[in-house]
N, CA and C atoms as a LAMMPS dump frame, in Angstrom:
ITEM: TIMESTEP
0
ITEM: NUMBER OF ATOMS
258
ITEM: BOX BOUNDS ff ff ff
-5.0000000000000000e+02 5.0000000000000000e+02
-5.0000000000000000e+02 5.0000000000000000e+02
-5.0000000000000000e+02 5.0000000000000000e+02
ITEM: ATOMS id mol type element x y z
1 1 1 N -193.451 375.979 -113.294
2 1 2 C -192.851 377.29 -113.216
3 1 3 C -192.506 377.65 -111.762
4 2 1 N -193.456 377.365 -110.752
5 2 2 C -192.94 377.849 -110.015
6 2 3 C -191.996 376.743 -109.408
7 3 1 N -191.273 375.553 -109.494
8 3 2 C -190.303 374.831 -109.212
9 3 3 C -189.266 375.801 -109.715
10 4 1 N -189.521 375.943 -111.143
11 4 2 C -187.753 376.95 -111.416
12 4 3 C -188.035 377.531 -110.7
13 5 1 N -188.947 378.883 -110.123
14 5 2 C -189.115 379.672 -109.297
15 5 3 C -188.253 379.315 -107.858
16 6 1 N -188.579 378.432 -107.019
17 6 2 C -187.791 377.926 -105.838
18 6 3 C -186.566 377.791 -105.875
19 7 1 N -186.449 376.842 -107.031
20 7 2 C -184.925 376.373 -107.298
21 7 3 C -184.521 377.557 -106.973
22 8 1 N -184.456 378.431 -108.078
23 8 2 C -183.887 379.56 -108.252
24 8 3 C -183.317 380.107 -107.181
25 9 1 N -184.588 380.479 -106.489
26 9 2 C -184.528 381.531 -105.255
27 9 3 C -183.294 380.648 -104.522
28 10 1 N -183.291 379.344 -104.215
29 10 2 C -182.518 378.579 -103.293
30 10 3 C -180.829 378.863 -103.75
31 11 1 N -181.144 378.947 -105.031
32 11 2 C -179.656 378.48 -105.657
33 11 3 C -179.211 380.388 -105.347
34 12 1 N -179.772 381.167 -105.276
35 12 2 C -179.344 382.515 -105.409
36 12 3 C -178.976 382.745 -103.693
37 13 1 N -179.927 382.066 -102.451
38 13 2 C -179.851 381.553 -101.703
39 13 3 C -178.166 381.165 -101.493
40 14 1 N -177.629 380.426 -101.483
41 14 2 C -176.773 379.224 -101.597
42 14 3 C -175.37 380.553 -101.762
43 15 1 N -175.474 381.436 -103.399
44 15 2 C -174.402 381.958 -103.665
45 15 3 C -174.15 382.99 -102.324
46 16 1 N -175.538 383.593 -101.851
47 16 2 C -175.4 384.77 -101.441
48 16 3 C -174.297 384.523 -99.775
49 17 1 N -175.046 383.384 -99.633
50 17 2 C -174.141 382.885 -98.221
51 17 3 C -172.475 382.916 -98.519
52 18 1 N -172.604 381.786 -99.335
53 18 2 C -171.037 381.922 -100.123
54 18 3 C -170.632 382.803 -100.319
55 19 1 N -170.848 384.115 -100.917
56 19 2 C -170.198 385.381 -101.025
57 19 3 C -170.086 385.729 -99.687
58 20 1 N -170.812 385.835 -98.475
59 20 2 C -170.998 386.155 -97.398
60 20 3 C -169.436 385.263 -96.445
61 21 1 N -169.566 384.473 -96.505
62 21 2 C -168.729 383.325 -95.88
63 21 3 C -167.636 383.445 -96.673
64 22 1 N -167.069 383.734 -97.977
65 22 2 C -165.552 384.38 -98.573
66 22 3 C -165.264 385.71 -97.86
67 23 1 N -166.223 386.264 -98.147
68 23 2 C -166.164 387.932 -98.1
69 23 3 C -165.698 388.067 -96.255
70 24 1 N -166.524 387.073 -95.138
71 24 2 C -165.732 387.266 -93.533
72 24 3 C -164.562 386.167 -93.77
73 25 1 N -164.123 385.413 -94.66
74 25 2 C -162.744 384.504 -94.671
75 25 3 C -161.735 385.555 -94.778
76 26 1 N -161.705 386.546 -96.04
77 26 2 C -160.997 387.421 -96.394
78 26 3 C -160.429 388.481 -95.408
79 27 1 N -161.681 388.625 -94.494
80 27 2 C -161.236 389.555 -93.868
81 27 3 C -161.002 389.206 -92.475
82 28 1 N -161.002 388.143 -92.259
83 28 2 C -160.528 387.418 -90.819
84 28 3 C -158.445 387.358 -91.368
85 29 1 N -158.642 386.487 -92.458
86 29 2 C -157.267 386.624 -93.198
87 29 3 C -156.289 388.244 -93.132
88 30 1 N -157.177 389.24 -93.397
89 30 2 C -156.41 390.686 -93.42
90 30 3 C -156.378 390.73 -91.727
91 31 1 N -156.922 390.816 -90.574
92 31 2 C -157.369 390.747 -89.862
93 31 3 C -155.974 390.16 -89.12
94 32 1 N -155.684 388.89 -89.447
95 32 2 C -154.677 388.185 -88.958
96 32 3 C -153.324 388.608 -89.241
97 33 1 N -153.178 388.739 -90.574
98 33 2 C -152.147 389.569 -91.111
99 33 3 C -151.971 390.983 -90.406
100 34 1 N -152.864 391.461 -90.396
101 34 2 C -152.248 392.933 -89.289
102 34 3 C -152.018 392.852 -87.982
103 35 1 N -152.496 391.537 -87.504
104 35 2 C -151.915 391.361 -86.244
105 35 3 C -150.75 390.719 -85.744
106 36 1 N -150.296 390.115 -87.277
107 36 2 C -148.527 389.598 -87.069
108 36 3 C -147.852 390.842 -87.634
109 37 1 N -148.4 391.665 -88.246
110 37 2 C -147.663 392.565 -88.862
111 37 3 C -147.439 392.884 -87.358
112 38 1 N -147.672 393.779 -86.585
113 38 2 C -148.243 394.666 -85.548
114 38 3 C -146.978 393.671 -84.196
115 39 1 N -147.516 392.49 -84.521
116 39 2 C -146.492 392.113 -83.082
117 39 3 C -144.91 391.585 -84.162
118 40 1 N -145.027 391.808 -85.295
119 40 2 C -143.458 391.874 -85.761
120 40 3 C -143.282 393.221 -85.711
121 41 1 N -143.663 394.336 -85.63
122 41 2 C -143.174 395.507 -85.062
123 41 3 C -142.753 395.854 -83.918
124 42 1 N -143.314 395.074 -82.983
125 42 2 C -142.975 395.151 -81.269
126 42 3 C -142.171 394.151 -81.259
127 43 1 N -141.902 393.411 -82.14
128 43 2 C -141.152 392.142 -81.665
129 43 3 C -139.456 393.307 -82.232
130 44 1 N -139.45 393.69 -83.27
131 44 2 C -138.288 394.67 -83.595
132 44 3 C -137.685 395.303 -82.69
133 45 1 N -138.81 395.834 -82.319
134 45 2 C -138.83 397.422 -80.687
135 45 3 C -137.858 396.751 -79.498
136 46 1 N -138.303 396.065 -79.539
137 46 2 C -137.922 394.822 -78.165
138 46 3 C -136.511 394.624 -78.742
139 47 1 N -136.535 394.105 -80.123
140 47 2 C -134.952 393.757 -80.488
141 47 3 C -134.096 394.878 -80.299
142 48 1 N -134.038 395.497 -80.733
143 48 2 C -133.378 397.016 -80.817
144 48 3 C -133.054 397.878 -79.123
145 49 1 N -134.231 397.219 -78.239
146 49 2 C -134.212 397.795 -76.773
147 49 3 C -133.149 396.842 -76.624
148 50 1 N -133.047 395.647 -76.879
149 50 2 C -131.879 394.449 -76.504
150 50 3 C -130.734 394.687 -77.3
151 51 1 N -130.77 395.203 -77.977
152 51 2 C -129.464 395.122 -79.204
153 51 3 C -128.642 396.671 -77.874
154 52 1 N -129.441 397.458 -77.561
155 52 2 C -128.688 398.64 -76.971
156 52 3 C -128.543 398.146 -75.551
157 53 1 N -128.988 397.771 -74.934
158 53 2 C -128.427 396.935 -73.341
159 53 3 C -127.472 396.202 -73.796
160 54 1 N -127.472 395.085 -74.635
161 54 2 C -126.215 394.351 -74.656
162 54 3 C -124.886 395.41 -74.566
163 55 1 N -125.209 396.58 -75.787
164 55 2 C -123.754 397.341 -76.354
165 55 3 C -123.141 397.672 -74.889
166 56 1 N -124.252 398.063 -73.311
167 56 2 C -123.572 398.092 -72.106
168 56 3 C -123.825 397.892 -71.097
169 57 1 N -123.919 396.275 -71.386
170 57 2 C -124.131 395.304 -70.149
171 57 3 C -122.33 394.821 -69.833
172 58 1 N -122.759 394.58 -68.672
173 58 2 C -121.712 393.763 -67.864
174 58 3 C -121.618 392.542 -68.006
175 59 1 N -120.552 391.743 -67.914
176 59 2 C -120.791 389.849 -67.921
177 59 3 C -122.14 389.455 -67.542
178 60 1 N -122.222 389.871 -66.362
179 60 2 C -122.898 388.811 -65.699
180 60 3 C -125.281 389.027 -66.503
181 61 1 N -124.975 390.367 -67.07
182 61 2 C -126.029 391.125 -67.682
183 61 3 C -126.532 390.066 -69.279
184 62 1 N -124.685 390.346 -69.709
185 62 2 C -124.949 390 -71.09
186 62 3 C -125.799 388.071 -71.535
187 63 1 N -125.291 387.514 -70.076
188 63 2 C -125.739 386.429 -70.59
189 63 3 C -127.52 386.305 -70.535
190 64 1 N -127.795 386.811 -69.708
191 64 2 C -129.542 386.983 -69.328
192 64 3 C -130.24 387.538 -70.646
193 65 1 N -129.761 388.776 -71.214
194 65 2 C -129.387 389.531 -72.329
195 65 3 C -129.671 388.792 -73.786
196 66 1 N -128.671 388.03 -73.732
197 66 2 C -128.526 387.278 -75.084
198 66 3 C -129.378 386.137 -75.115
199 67 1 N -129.718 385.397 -73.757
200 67 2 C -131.013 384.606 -74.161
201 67 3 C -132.103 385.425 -74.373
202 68 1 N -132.579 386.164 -73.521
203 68 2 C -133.996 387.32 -74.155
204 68 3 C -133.378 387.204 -76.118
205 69 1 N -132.682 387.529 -76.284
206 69 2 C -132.407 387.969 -77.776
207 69 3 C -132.811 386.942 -78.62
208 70 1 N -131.993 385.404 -78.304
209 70 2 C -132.291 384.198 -78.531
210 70 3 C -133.954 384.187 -78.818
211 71 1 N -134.181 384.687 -77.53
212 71 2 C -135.704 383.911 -77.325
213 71 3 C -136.636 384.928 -78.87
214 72 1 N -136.306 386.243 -78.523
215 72 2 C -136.792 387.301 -79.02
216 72 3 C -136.876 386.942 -80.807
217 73 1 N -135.866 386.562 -81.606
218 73 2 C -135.295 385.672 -82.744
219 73 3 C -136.539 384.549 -82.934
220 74 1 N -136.327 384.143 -82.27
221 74 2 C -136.907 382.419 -82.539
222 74 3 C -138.48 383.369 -82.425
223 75 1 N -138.988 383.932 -81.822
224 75 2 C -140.442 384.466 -82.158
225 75 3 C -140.35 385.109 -83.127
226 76 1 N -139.725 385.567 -83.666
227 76 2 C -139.354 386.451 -84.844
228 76 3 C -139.747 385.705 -85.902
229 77 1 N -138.786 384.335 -85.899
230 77 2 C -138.972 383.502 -87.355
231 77 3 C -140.259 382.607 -87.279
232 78 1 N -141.145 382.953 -85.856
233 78 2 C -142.467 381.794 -86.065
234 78 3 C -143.422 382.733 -86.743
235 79 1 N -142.972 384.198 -86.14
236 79 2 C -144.04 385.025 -86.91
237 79 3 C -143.81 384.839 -88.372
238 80 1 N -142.862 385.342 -88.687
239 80 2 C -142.642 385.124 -89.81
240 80 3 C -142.955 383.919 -90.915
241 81 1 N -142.859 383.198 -90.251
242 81 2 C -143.382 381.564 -91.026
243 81 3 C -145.02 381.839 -90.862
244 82 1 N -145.581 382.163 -89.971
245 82 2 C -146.896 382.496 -90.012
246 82 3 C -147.46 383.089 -91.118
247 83 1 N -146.821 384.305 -91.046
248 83 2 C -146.778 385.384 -92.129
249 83 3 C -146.875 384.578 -93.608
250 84 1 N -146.161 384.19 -93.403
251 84 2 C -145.543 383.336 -95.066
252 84 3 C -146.432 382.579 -94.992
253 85 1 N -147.284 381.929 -94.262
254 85 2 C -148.649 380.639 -94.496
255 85 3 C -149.897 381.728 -94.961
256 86 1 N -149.952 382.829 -94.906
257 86 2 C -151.127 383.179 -94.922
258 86 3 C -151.675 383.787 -96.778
């Protein structure tokens, strides 16, 4: 009896961690997710600050300009692919 007794305790043991160790996965996961959410919001802000300099930049402005934008894009779609893995 008291072997089931141990077992027991061990095996109740065993789940409780496991619930423990899902339960901080889950929320490392939300955790992460609000922090791409959060820099795809600033990553927007930034677009939109660039989308209105371009409308009145000069030549020599627009090209400096449009790589930031470039660059700004391409972080855009890693977040995003991030996003989409999670």
């Amino acid at each position: 009896m008291e072997s089931f007794a141990g077992s027991f305790a061990a095996y109740a043991k065993d789940r409780r961690i496991e619930g423990e160790q899902a339960s901080t996965s889950v929320s490392a996961v939300l955790k992460e997710h609000s922090s791409i959410l959060s820099m795809l919001g600033d990553n927007r802000h930034q677009l939109a600050e660039l989308d209105a300099a371009l409308a009145d930049a000069g030549d020599e402005a627009m090209t400096r300009l449009e790589e930031d934008r470039d660059f700004m894009l391409t972080q855009r779609r890693s977040l995003m692919e991030k996003l989409s893995g999670l």
